[in-house]
Every structure is written in structure tokens, then in C-alpha cells.
C-alpha positions as CSV (number, residue, x, y, z in Angstrom):
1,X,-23.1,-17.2,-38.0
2,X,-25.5,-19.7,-38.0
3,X,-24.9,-20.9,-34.4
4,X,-25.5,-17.2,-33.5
5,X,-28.4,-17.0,-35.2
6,X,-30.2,-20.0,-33.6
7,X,-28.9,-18.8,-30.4
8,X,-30.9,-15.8,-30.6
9,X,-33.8,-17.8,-32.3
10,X,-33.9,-19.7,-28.8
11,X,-33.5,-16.3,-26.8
12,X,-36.6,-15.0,-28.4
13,X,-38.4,-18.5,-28.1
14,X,-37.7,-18.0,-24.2
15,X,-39.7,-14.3,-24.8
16,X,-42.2,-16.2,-25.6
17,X,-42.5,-18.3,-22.8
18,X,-41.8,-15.2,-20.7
19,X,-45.3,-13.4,-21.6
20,X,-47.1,-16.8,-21.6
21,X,-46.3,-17.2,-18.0
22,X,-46.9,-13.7,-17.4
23,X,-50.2,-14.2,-18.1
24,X,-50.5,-17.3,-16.6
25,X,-49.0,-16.4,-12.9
26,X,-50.2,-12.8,-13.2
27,X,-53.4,-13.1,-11.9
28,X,-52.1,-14.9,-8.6
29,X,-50.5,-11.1,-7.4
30,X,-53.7,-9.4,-8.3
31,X,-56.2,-11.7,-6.8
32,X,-57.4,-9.5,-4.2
33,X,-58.0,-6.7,-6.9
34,X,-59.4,-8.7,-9.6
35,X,-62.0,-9.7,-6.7
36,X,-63.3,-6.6,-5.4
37,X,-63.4,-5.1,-8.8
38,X,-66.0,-7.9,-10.1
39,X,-67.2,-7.9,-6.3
40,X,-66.7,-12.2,-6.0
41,X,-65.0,-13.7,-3.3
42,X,-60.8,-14.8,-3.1
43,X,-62.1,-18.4,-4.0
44,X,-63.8,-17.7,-7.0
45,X,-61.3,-15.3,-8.2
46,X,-58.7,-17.8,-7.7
47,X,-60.7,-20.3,-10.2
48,X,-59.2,-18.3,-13.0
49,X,-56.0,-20.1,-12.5
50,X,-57.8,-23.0,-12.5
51,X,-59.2,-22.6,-16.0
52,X,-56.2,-21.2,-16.6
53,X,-54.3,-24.4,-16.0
54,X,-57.1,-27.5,-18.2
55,X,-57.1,-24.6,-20.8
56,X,-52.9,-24.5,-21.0
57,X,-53.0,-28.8,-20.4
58,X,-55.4,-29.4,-23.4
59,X,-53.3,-26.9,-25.5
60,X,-50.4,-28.9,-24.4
61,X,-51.8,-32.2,-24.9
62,X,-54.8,-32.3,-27.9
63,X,-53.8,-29.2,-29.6
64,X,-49.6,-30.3,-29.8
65,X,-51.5,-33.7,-31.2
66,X,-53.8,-32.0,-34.0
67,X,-50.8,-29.8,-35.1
68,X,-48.4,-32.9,-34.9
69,X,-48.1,-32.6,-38.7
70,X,-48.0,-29.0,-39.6
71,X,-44.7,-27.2,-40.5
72,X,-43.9,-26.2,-36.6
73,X,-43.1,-22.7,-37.9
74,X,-46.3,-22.1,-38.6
75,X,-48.0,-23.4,-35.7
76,X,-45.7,-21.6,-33.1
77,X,-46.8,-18.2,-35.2
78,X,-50.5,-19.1,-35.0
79,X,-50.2,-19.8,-31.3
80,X,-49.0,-16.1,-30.7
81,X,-51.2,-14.9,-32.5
82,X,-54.2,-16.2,-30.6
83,X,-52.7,-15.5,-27.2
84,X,-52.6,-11.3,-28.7
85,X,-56.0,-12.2,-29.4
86,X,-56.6,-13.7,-25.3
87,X,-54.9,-10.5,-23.7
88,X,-57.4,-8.4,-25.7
89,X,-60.4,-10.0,-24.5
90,X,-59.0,-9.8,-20.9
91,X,-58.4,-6.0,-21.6
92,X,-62.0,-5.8,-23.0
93,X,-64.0,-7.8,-20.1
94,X,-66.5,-6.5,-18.3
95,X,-67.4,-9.3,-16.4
96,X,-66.2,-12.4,-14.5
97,X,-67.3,-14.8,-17.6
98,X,-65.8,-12.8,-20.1
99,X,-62.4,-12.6,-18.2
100,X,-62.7,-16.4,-17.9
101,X,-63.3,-17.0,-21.7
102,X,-60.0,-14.5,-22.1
103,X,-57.9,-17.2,-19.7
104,X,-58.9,-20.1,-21.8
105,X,-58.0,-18.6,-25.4
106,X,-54.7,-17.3,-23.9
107,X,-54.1,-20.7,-22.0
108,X,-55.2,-23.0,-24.7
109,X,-52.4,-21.3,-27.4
110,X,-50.0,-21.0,-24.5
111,X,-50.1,-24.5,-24.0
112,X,-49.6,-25.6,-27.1
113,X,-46.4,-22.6,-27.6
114,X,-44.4,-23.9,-25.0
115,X,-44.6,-27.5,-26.1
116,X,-43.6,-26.6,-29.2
117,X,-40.7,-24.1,-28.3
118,X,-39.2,-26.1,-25.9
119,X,-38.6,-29.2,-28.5
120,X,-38.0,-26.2,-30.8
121,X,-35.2,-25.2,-29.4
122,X,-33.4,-28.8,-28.6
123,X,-33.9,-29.7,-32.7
124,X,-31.9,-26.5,-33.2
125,X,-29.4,-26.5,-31.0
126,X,-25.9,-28.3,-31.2
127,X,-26.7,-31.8,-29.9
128,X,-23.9,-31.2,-26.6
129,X,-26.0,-27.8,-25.7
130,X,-29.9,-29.5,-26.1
131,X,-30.5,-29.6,-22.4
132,X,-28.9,-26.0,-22.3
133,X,-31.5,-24.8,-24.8
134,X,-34.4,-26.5,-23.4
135,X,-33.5,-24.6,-20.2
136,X,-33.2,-21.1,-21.4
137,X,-36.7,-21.4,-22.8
138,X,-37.8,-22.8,-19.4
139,X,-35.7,-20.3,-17.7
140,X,-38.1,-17.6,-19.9
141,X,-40.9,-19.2,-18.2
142,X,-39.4,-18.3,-14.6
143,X,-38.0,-14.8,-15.6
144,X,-42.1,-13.9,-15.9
145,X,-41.9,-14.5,-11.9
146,X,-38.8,-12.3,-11.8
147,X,-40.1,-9.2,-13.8
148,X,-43.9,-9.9,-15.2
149,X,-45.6,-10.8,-12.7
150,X,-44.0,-8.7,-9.8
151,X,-44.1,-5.8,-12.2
152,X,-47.5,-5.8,-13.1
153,X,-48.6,-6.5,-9.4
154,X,-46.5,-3.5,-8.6
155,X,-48.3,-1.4,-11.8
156,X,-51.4,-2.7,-10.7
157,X,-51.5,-0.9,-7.7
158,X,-51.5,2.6,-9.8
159,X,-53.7,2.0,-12.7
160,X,-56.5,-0.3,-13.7
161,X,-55.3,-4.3,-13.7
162,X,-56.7,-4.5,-17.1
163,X,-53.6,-2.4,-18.7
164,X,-51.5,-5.4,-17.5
165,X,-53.2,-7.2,-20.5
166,X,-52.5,-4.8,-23.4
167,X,-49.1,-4.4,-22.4
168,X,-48.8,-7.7,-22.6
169,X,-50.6,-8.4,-26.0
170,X,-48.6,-5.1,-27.6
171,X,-45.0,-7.4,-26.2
172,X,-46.3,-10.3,-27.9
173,X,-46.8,-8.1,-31.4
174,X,-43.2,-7.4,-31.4
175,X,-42.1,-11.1,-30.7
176,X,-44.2,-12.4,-33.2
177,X,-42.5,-9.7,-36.0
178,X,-39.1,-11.5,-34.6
179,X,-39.9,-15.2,-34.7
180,X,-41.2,-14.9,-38.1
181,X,-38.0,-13.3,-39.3
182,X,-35.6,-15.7,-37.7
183,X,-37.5,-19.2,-37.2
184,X,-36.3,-22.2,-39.7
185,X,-38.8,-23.6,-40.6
186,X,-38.9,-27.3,-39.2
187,X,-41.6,-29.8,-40.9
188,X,-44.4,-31.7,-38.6
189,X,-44.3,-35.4,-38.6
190,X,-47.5,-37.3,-39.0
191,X,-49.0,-38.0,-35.6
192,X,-49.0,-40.9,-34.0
193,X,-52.9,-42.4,-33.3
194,X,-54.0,-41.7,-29.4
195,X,-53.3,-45.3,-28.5
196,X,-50.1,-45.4,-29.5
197,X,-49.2,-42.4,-27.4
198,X,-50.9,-43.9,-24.6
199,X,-48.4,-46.6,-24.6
200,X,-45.8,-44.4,-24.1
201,X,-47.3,-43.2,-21.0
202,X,-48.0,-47.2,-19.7
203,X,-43.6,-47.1,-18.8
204,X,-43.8,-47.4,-15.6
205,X,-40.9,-44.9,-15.3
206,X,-42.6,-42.4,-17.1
207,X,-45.6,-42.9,-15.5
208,X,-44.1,-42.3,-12.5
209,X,-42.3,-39.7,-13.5
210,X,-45.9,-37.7,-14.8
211,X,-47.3,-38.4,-11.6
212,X,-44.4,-36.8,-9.8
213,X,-45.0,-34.0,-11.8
214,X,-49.1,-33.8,-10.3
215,X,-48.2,-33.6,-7.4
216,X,-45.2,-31.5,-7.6
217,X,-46.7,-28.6,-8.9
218,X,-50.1,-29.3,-7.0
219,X,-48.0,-28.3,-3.9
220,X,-46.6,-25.2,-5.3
221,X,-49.3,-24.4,-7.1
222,X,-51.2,-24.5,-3.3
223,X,-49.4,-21.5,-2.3
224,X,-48.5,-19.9,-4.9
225,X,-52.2,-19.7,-6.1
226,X,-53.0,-17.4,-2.9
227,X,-49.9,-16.0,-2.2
228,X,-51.3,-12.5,-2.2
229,X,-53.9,-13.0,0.4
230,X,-51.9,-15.5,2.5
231,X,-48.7,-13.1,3.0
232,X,-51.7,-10.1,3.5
233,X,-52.9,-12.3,6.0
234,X,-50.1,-13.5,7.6
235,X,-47.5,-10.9,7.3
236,X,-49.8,-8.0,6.7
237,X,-48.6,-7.0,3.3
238,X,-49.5,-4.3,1.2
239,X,-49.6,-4.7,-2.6
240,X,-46.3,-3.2,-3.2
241,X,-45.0,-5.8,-0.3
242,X,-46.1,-8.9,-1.5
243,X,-44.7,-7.7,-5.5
244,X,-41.5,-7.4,-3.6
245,X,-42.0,-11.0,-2.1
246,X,-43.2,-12.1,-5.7
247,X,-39.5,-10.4,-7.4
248,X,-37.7,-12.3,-4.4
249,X,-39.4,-15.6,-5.2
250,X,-39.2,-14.8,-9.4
251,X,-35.4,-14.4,-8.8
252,X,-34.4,-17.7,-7.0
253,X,-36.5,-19.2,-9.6
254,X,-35.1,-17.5,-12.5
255,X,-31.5,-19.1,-10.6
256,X,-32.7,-22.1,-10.1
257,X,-33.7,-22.7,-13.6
258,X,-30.9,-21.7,-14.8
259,X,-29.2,-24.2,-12.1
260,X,-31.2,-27.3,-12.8
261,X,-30.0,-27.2,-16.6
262,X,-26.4,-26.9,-15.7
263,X,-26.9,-29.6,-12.3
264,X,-28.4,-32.1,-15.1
265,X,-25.7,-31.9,-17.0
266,X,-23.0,-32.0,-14.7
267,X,-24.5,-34.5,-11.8
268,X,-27.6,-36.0,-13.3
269,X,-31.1,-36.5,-13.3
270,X,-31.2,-38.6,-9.4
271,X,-29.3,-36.3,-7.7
272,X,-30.7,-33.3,-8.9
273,X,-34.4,-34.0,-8.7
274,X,-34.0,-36.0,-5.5
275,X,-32.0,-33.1,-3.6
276,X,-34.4,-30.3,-5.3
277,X,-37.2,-31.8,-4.1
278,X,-36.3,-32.0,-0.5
279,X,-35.5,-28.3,-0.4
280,X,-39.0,-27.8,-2.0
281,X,-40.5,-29.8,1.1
282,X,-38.1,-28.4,4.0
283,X,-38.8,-24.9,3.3
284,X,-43.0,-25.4,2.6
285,X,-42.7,-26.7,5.8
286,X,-40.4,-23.7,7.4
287,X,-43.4,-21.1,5.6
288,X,-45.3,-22.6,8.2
289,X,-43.7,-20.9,11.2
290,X,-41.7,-18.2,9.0
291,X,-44.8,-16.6,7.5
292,X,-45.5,-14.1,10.1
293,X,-42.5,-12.3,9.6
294,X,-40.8,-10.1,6.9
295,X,-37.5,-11.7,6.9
296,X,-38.2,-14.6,7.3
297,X,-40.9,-14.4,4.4
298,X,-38.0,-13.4,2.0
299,X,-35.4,-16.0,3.2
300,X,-38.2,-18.9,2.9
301,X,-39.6,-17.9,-0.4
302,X,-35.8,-17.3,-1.8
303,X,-35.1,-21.0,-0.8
304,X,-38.8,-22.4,-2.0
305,X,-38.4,-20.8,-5.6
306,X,-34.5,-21.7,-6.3
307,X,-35.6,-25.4,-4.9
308,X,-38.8,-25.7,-7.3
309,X,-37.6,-24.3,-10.9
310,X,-34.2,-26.4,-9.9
311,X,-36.5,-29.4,-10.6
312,X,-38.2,-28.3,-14.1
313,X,-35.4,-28.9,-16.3
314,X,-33.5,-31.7,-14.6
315,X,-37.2,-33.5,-14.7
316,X,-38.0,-32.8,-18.3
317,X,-34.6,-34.2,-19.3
318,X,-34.8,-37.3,-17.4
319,X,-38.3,-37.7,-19.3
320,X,-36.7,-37.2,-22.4
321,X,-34.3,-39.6,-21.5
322,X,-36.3,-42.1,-21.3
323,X,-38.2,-42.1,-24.6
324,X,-35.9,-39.5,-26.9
325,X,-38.0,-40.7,-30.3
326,X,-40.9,-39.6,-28.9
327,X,-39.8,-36.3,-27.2
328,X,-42.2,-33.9,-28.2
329,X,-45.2,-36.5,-26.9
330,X,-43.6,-36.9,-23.6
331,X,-43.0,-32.8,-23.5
332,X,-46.8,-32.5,-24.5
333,X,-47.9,-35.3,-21.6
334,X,-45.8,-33.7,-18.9
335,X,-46.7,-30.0,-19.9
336,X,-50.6,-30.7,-19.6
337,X,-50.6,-33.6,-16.7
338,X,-48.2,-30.0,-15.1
339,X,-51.2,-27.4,-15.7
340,X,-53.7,-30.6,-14.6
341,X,-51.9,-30.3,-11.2
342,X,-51.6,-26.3,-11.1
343,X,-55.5,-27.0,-11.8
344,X,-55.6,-29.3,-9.0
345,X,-53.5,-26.7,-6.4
346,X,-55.7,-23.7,-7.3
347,X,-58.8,-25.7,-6.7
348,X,-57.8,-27.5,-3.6
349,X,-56.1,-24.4,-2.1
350,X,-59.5,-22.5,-3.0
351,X,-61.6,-25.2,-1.0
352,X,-58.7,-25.1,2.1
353,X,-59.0,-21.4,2.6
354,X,-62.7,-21.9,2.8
355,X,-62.6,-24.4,6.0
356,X,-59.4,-23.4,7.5
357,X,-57.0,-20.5,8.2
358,X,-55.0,-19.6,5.1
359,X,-52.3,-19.8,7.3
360,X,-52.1,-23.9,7.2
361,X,-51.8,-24.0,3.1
362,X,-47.9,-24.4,3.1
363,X,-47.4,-27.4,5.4
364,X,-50.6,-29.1,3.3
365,X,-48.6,-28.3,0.1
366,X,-45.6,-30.0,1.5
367,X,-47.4,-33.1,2.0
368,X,-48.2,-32.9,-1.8
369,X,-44.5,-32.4,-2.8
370,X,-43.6,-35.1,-1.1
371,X,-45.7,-37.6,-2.4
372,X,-44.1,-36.4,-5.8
373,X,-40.8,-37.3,-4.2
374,X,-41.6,-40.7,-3.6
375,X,-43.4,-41.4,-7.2
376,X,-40.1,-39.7,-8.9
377,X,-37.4,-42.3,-6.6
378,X,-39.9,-44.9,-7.6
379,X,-39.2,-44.2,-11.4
380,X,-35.8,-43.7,-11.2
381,X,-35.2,-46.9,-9.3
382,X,-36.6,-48.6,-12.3
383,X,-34.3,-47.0,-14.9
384,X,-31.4,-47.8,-12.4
């Protein structure tokens, strides 16, 4: 009964991760609509992500510290509760600003959720299924690309953008009703002081190992930032188009994630972040030349988003790995050096499209992902 219980205690803790990146990635398929609405240009629209993502990394990082000792019930509770308040003001905004300050409440409490529901879910799991559970709240995360944010690209296209956010908040209402009903409570421990978390970083393998998360996600980030206007450029989508494109590429990821928990598991963190990571690369680089056609759209982006999420779990894991005490700090470190590199994509990808053709992002991104390949062999060299 009780195993049952926290089963679906980690199925609604992946909920929540599903409308936090919802309303993280959502704004990627309405770019183009978001821009002529506040009439600013595709660059400046797309620096919503990027407040977006040092909002969600200093929720992840300072806010998971101040909260360290607070009964973790509590604080994943609060955290909803301010991301409700977020979508509202992004329903509410009239204005560019406003909209901005709506990204940076929602991000700041999303950040600090998923940090805390991921390590949530491995304290209350059976200690043989703790990568499994970490997964399926990961694997909410990348069900928001299958259904959220194809969805409300596709509503978008019938009724005003800003409805996407009050659907979301009025979801979040009914998650927090369940969470509070079925979440054990689970004490805080006192935090440890900033320097002593720094020394956890100062491993060499898990420095390396954050770095290869930068650069990772800088390189999808890249693309995925402008996806909308690059496939509208390229392969001359409509709307509707590219949130079919976005459902193709949520799908593979939703399998991927799922894969990368089971591929840990069963083959280990070297293989399965080493071979993931050349997939990401190879098929970047195959956007390149595939990007002007429907098919071969679909086929790239199907291989691009199993190859990416593959890489989440099997890469938190081998973090964890390495410093299992201290598992929620490294969570926290990797979650906001991840959103300091989605930061880094949005921003660089912005500046990119200004200079050259939108067309030459992918191959650029590649570059990116594989300098994260190279930092991540480094680390695991030293732990083997």
C-alpha cells in the first residue's frame, strides 16, 4: 500500500515538472507571436528564455540553499504556489517588462521545485528503483515537450497566447490540492556554508561533469530557442507545422528519457552518456542539410530529441555517483549551471540570427555539444 502510494506521490511530482517545463519551453513555439503582439523583434522576444533560464538557475542554486533546512514538504508547496502566482502575471501583462517579471517569479520557484522533487522522489523510493524515480520526474519534464508545449503552440494559433498561462496556473491548483494530500513530509537538514559546497564542485570529475552540462544544453538550447522561426524559415512552416515538429521532437524526448533511466541502469553512466552525446552531435549536424525539407525535419528532430533527454538522467546519476551525501547540492549545482547554459544558447542564438542566416544555428550548436563531450570523457576518465 505504501509502495503504491509513493508511486503515485512520484507520478504527481513528475506533474509538476510537466507544467514547470511547460512554461519554461512554451514560449520557444510562440516566439513569433509573442513578438508581433508586443511589436519587438525575434531577438528580443527570445530574451525571455534567457531570463527564463538565470531566474530557474538561482531558484536552483540560492533558493534550494536558503530552504536547505525547512521541512521539504513545505517548501515544494510554497514553490507551486508562487509559480500559480507567475502564470497569472503572464496572463495579466500588458507589456514586454511585465511579461518578463512573470518569467522570473515562475522560473525562480520552478527552479527550486524540480531540485527538490527530483531528490524527493529518490529518498522515497525503494533504494533498487532510485534512478527509476529520478527519471519519471525527469521524464515529466520532457512529456511538457510532448503535450504542453506543442499543445499550446497549436491553441495559440486560435485564441490569444495569454490563455496558455491560466490554463496552466488552473493545472497547477489541482496539483498542489494533490501533493499536499499525499507528500510525507521529509525534514530539511541544516545547510552546509557556501564554501563548503564550493568544495564539492572543486572534484575535478564533477567539475567536469557541470561543465559538460554548459555546454550540453547551450547547444540545444541554440536551436531549440528559435525553432519556430528557423523551421518558418527554412522549411516554410506554419504554426500548426512547426507544433507538429515540436510533438515529434517532445515524443523522442519523452522516449529518450525514459530510455536514459533504464540504459543507466542496465549499461552505465560511460556508455550511455558517451553514445547519447554523439547522436546529439551527428544529427545537429544532419539539421544542417535536412532543414529544408519536411521529412527530413521530422526524422532529424525524432533522432536529436531521443539523443538529448537520453543524456539527462544517465548524467544526473553519474553526478550523484560521485558525491551521494551530498546529492541534493550536486542536483542544485547541475540544475542552475543547466539553465546558466539554456541562458547562454538563447543569448548566443539571439546574437547569431542577427549576423548570420538562421539557417547556420544547428551546425554552431553542434560544435557546443561536442565540446560537452569531451569535458564529460575527461571526467569519467578520472573516476575510471
Amino acid at each position: 500500500m505504501k509502495n503504491n502510494r509513493n508511486q503515485l506521490t512520484i507520478i504527481l511530482l513528475a506533474l509538476g515538472a510537466f507544467v514547470t517545463g511547460t512554461a519554461e519551453f512554451i514560449v520557444s513555439g510562440i516566439l513569433e507571436l509573442v513578438s508581433i503582439e508586443l511589436d519587438i523583434s525575434i531577438a528580443i522576444a527570445g530574451q525571455l528564455i534567457t531570463i527564463y533560464s538565470l531566474s530557474y538557475a538561482i531558484g536552483a542554486l540560492v533558493l534550494v540553499m536558503l530552504t536547505s533546512k525547512f521541512n521539504r514538504k513545505k517548501v515544494i508547496l510554497y514553490a507551486l504556489a508562487i509559480f500559480i502566482l507567475g502564470n497569472l502575471v503572464a496572463f495579466f501583462s500588458y507589456n514586454f517588462v511585465v511579461l518578463m517579471l512573470s518569467r522570473v517569479i515562475m522560473a525562480m520557484s520552478g527552479g527550486l521545485y524540480i531540485v527538490v522533487a527530483t531528490n524527493y522522489a529518490a529518498q522515497i523510493a525503494a533504494p533498487e528503483k532510485k534512478g527509476g524515480a529520478m527519471a519519471t520526474v525527469i521524464t515529466g519534464f520532457t512529456v511538457s515537450l510532448v503535450l504542453g508545449v506543442p499543445l499550446g503552440t497549436f491553441l495559440a494559433g486560435y485564441f490569444d497566447w495569454y490563455y496558455i498561462f491560466l490554463i496552466i496556473a488552473l493545472g497547477t491548483v489541482l496539483l498542489l490540492v494533490g501533493l499536499y494530500k499525499l507528500l510525507p513530509p521529509i525534514e530539511g537538514n541544516q545547510s552546509l556554508p557556501f564554501k563548503q559546497q564550493l568544495q564539492i564542485i572543486k572534484d575535478k570529475r564533477i567539475f567536469t561533469g557541470l561543465m559538460a552540462t554548459i555546454f550540453w544544453i547551450l547547444g540545444y538550447t541554440m536551436v531549440f530557442a528559435y525553432i519556430a522561426p528557423l523551421l518558418s524559415n527554412t522549411a516554410n512552416f506554419s504554426i500548426k507545422m512547426t507544433s507538429i515538429a515540436l510533438f515529434v521532437l517532445g515524443s523522442f524526448a519523452f522516449i529518450g528519457s525514459r530510455f536514459g533511466g533504464y540504459a543507466v541502469d542496465r549499461w552505465g553512466p560511460n556508455r550511455t552518456i558517451s553514445i547519447s552525446l554523439s547522436v546529439h552531435i551527428t544529427a545537429l549536424f544532419l539539421l544542417t542539410f535536412t532543414q529544408y525539407s519536411t521529412i527530413g525535419v521530422f526524422i532529424t528532430l525524432a533522432i536529436w530529441g531521443i539523443a538529448t533527454w537520453t543524456t539527462t538522467p544517465a548524467k544526473q546519476f553519474y553526478l550523484i555517483s560521485l558525491k551521494p551525501q551530498s546529492a541534493e547540492t550536486v542536483l542544485s549545482f547541475n540544475t542552475a549551471l543547466m539553465n546558466v547554459g539554456m541562458m547562454l544558447g538563447s543569448a548566443l542564438g539571439g546574437i547569431i540570427i542577427q549576423y548570420l542566416h538562421i539557417a547556420h544555428l544547428s551546425w554552431i550548436a553542434g560544435i557546443f555539444v561536442a565540446i560537452a563531450l569531451i569535458f564529460i570523457k575527461y571526467s569519467l576518465y578520472l573516476k575510471y
